[in-house]
Wavefront OBJ file of the C-alpha trace (Angstrom):
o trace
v -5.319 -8.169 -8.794
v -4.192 -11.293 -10.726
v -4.412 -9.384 -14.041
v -2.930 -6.388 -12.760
v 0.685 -8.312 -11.742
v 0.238 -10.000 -14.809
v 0.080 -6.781 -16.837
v 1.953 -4.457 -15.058
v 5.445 -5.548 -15.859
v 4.775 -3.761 -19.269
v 4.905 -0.295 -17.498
v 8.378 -0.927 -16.033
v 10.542 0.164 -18.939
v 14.161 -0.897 -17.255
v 13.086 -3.614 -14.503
v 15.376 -3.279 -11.703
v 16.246 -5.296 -8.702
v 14.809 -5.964 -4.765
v 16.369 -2.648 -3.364
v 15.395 -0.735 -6.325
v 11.628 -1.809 -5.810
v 11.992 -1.638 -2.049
v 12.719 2.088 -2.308
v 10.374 2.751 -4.478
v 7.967 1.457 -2.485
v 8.687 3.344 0.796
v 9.284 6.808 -1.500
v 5.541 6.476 -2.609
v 3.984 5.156 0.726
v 6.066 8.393 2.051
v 4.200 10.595 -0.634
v 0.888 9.638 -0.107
v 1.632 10.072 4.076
v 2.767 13.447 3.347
v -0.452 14.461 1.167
v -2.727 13.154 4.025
v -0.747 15.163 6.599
v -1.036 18.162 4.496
v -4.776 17.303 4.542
v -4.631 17.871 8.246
v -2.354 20.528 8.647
v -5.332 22.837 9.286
v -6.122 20.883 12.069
v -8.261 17.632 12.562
v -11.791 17.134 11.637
v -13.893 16.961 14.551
v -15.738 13.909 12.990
v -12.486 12.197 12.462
v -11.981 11.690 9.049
v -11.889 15.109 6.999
v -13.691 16.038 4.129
v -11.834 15.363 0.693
v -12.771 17.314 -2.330
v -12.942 14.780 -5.290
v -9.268 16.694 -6.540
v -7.524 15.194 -3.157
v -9.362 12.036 -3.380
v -8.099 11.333 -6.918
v -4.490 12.504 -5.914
v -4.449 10.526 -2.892
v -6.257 7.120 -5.646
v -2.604 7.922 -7.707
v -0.354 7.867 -5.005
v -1.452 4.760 -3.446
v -1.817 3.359 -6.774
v 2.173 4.424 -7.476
v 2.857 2.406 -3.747
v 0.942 -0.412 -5.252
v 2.960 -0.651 -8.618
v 6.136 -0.663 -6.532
v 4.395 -3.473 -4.183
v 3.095 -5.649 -7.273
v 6.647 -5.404 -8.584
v 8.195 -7.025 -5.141
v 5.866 -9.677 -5.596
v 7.028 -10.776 -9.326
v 10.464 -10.588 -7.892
v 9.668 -12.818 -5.023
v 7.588 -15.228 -7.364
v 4.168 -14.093 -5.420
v 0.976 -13.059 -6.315
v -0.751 -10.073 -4.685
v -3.534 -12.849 -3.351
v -0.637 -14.798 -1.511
v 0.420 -12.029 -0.412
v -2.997 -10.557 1.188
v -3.725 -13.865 2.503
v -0.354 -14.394 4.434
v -1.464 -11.353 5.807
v -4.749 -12.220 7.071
v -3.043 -15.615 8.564
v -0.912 -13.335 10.285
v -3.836 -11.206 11.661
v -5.589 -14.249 12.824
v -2.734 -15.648 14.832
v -2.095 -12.356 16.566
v -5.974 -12.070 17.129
v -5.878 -15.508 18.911
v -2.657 -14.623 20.625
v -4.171 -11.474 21.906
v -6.863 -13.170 23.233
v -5.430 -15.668 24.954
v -3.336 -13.066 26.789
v -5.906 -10.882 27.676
v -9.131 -13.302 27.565
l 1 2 3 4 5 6 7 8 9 10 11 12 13 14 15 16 17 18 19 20 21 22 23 24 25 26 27 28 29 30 31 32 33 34 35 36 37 38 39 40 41 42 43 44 45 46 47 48 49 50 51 52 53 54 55 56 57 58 59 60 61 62 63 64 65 66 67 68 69 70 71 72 73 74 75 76 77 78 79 80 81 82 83 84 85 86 87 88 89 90 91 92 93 94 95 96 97 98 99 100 101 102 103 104 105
């Protein structure tokens, strides 16, 4: 992931600013919710997840990679790597994990 940030600056021909990015990002995350909720239109698997043909799988692969190019892009703005990012995260997790177990436990 370190190498991707590093490199893909190079793809964004007129960098833009926080906003910019921000909508970005929620414009893809929207796409790829809308493909997977054409995916179930039919109506839902009865083993949960459906069935993707490779052609929605790889369109589905693009869409969240288009949400993670708008993501990675955040992060250079805010001076973050992906890592810090995804490991903020997971400290996150772990505190609401403990916290939810100390309520309930």
């Amino acid at each position: 992931m370190t190498e991707y940030q590093a490199n893909v600056s190079a793809f964004d021909f007129s960098p833009h600013t926080l906003w910019y990015y921000g909508l970005g990002l929620a414009g893809e995350a929207g796409e790829a919710v809308d493909f997977i909720k054409k995916i179930y239109r039919p109506g839902p698997s009865p083993y949960g997840l459906p069935v993707l043909s490779d052609a929605e799988k790889h369109k589905l692969v693009l869409e969240l990679g288009d949400t993670l190019w708008y993501l990675t892009r955040i992060a250079s703005l805010l001076g973050v790597t992906i890592g810090e990012i995804a490991q903020a995260n997971i400290e996150k997790l772990t505190e609401r994990r403990a916290q939810k177990g100390a309520v309930t436990g």
